[in-house]
N, C-alpha and C positions, 0 to 999 in steps of 0.2 A: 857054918854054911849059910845059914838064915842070913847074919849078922853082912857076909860077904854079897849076898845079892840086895839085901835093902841098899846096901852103901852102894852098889852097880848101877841101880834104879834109881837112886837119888842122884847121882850124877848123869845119870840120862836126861831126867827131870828139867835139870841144871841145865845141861846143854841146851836141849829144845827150847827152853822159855827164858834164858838170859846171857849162854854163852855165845852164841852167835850171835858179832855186831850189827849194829842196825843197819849199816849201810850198805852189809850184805842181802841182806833180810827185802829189803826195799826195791820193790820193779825197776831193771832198766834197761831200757829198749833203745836200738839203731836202728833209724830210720833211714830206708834206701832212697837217694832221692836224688832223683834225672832230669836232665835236660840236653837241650842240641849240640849247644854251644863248646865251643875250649874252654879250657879253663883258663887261659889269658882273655875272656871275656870281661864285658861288666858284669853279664849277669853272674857270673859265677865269683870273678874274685871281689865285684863292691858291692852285692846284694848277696845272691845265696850261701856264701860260704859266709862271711859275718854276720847273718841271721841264724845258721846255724851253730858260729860260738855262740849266742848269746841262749841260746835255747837252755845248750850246756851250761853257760855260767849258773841261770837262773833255775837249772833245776839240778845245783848242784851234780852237774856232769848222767847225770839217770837218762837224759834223753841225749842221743849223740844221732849225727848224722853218719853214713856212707854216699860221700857224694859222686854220681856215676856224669861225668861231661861226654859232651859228642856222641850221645846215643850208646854208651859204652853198655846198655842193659840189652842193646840191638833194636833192631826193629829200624821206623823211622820217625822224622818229625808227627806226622800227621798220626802217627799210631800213640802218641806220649797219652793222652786222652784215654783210649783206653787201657793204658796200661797201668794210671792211678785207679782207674774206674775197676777194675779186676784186681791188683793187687801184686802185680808184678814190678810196681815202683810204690814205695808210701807217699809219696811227695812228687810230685814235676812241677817245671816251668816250662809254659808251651804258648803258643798262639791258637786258641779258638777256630781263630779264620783258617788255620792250615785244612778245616774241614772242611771245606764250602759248601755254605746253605745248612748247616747241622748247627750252627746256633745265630740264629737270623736275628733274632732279637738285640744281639751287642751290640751288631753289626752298625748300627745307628754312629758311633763314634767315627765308624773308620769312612764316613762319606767324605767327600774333598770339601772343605773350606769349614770344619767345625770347631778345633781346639788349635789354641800357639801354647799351652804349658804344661808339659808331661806331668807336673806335680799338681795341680791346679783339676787338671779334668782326669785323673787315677782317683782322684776322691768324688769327682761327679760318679764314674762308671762305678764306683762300688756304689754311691748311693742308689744310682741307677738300676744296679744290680741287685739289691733288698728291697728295691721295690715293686720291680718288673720283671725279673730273669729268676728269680730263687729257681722257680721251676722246670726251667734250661737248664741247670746245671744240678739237679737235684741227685745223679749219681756219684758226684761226689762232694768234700767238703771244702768249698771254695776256701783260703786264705787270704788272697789277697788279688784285685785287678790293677792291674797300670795301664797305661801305654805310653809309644816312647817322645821322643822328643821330636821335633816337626821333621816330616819326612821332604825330601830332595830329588832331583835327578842327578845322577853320576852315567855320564858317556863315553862311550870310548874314543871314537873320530872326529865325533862333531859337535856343536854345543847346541843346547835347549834354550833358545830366546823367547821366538814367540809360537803362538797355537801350530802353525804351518809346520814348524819344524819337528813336530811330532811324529809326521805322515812318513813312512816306511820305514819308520824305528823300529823295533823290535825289544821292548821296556821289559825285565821283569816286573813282576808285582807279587806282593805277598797272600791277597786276600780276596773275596771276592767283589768287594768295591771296591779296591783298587783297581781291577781286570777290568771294569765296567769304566773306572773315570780315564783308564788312559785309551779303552776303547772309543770314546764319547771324544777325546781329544784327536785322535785320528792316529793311533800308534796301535801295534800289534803286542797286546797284554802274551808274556809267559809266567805262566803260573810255575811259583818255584821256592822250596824254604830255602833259608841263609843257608844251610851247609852246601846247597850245589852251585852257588854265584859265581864262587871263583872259580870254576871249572869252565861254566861257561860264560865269564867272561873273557877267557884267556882262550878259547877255543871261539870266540866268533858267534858263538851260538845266537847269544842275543847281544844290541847295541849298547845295552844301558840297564839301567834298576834304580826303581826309587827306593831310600831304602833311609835311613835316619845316620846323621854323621856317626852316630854312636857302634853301629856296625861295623864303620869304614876299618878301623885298625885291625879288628879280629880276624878278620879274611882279606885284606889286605885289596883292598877295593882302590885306593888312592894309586896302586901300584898298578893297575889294570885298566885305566880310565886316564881320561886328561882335562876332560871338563865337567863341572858341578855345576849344577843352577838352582842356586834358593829361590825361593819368595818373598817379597817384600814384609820387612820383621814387622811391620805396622799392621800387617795383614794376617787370620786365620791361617795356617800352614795348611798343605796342599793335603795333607794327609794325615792320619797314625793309623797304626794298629793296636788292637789291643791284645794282652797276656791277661793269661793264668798263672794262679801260684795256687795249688792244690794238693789237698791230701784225700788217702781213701780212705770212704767211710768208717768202714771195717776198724782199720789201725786206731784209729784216733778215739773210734769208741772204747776199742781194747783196752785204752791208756786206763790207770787209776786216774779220781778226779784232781790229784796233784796237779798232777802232767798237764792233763786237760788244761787247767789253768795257768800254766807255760802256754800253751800254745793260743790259746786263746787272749791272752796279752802281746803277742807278738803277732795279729792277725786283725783285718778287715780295714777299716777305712783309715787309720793312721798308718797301718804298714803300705797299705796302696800308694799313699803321700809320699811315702818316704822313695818308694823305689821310680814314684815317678820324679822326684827330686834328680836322682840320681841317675835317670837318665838326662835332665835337662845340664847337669853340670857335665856330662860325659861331651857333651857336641864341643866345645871350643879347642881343648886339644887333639879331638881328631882332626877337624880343619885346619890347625895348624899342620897334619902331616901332610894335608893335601898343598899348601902354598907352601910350604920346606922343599917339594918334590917340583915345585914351578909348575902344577897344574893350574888351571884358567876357572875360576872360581864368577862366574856373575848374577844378580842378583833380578830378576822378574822384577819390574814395577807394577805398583797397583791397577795402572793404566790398561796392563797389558793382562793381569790378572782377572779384571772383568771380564777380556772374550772367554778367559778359560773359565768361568763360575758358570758362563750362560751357555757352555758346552756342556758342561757337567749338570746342569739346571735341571735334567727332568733325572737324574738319580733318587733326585727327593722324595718326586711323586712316585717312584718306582717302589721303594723301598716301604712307604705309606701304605702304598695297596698292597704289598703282598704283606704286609701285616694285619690287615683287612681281611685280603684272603684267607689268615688263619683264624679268625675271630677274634682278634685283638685290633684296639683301639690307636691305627696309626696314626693318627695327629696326635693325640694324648702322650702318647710313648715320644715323638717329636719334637715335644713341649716339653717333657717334663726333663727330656738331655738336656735342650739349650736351657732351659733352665735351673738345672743344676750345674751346667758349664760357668755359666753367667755366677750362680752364687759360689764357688769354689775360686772363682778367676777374671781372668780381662776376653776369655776369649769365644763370647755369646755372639758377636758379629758374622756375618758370613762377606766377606769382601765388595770393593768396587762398587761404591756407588751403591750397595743393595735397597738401604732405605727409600731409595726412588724408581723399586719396580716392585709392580703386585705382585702377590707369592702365585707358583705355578700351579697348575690343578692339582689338587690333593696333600697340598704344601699348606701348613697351619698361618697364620697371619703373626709376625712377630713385633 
């Protein structure tokens, strides 16, 4: 009897400390991870979902994704936020701005006439954002900023030439400087994320939406509109917004320091690069859907550009002071975008003529 339990016990022994293989033995987690979009987006099939193979590859499959598109976790855009921040997604992709005035500080990107390269100023706003913002986003653990590639107007009736033709539009917009530059231009700002466009722009609701060619195909905006009006490629784009790529804090601490180290190679100022690449490579074959379909595509000259900069001109000083008002250093914060714009890219200039007018009150000297 003796003889029959030591041998029992030695095989227990056995099991616990060398029969189970190691790669049972080793943490692995799926992480839930949301966003608005379909999954015929960019963002989902040439950015999140092959950041998330590679996650796997490099951690030997331990870390996998569940990726939920279109809100599939519920809620809505503007709630993505906090739903990394609580724990209800491990990961999103969201828009900031969908909160308005709850992170004021990014907010600097998305004024009209400051970036033309999604790739170029997604490495400005991350640095931007370790140097200035840690604080604004300190509930959760940022991964990566971008924004997208220059934004447009897309119309249903009538085309956008110059400042006049603004006046009884009814534009979405995404954020709350955009609400503000198309108000300053003479157009009736709706505040609205991507997933409600196409409802209302097939219902009337609104004229038009600025929005980046890279949207157009995912909700099918070319099919709904008949005129686009760029801006002149020589010129600052009229807009961006900027994104979040984010996980909760919670999770990521949880990880062992393997993991940790996946994630942290696949995160902050080279993966911002990359996904602002990949919005700037997304624009040419949307517009091609738009001229396939014989929609009217024209192009704003710089000419005509300046009345719209000197329309949008006191956004600057607005934005200054209320960073002021919170105790922070609104020309410094000012300076330190354009120039980390300027060292990531070409696009530190603000349009038309600028270098031949004084900056407006509260406006830094460039």
């Amino acid at each position: 009897m003796f003889r029959v339990l030591a041998g029992a016990a030695l095989a227990l022994l056995l099991l616990l400390a060398g029969a189970v293989p190691p790669r049972a033995a080793a943490q692995e987690v799926t992480l839930k991870v949301a966003h608005f979009l379909p999954p015929a987006s960019t963002a989902h099939a040439k950015f999140i979902a092959p950041w998330c193979e590679k996650i796997a590859r490099e951690s030997n499959n331990r870390l996998r994704c569940q990726i939920f598109p279109a809100m599939q976790l519920g809620g809505t855009p503007p709630q993505l936020f906090d739903q990394v921040r609580d724990g209800v997604a491990d990961i999103v992709w969201t828009l900031p701005g969908y909160n308005a005035g709850r992170f004021p500080i990014m907010e600097v990107f998305e004024l009209p006439f400051m970036t033309n390269n999604a790739e170029s100023a997604s490495k400005a706003v991350w640095e931007f954002y370790e140097k200035n913002a840690v604080k604004e986003f300190d509930a959760v653990k940022p991964l990566a900023f971008h924004v997208h590639d220059n934004g447009y107007i897309h119309t249903r009736d009538r085309p956008i030439r110059t400042l006049e033709d603004f006046r009884g539009m009814k534009v979405r917009a995404p954020t709350r400087m955009t609400n503000r530059m198309l108000a300053a231009f003479g157009a009736t700002p709706v505040s609205m994320p991507v997933p409600a466009l196409a409802d209302a722009l097939s219902k009337g609701v609104i004229d038009g939406a600025v929005i980046p060619w890279e949207v157009v195909p995912s909700v099918k905006v070319h099919e709904m509109v008949r005129f686009h009006a760029e801006t002149d490629p020589a010129m600052p784009a009229l807009y961006t917004a900027v994104f979040l790529f984010a996980m909760n804090k919670a999770t990521y601490e949880r990880l062992p320091a393997d993991l940790r180290k996946v994630i942290e190679a696949n995160s902050g100022l080279a993966l911002s690069g990359q996904i602002g690449a990949i919005w700037d490579q997304s624009a040419p074959p949307a517009r091609k859907l738009a001229l396939d379909r014989g929609n009217q595509i024209n192009v704003i000259p710089a000419t005509e550009l300046a009345r719209w900069d000197k329309a949008a001109r006191g956004l600057y000083a607005q934005w200054i002071s209320d960073m002021n008002n919170r105790g922070l250093n609104g020309n410094q914060l000012m300076t330190d975008a354009r120039q980390l714009i300027a060292k990531h890219g070409k696009a530190a200039a603000r349009p038309a003529a600028e270098a031949g007018r004084a900056p407006v009150k509260g406006e830094p000297k460039k």
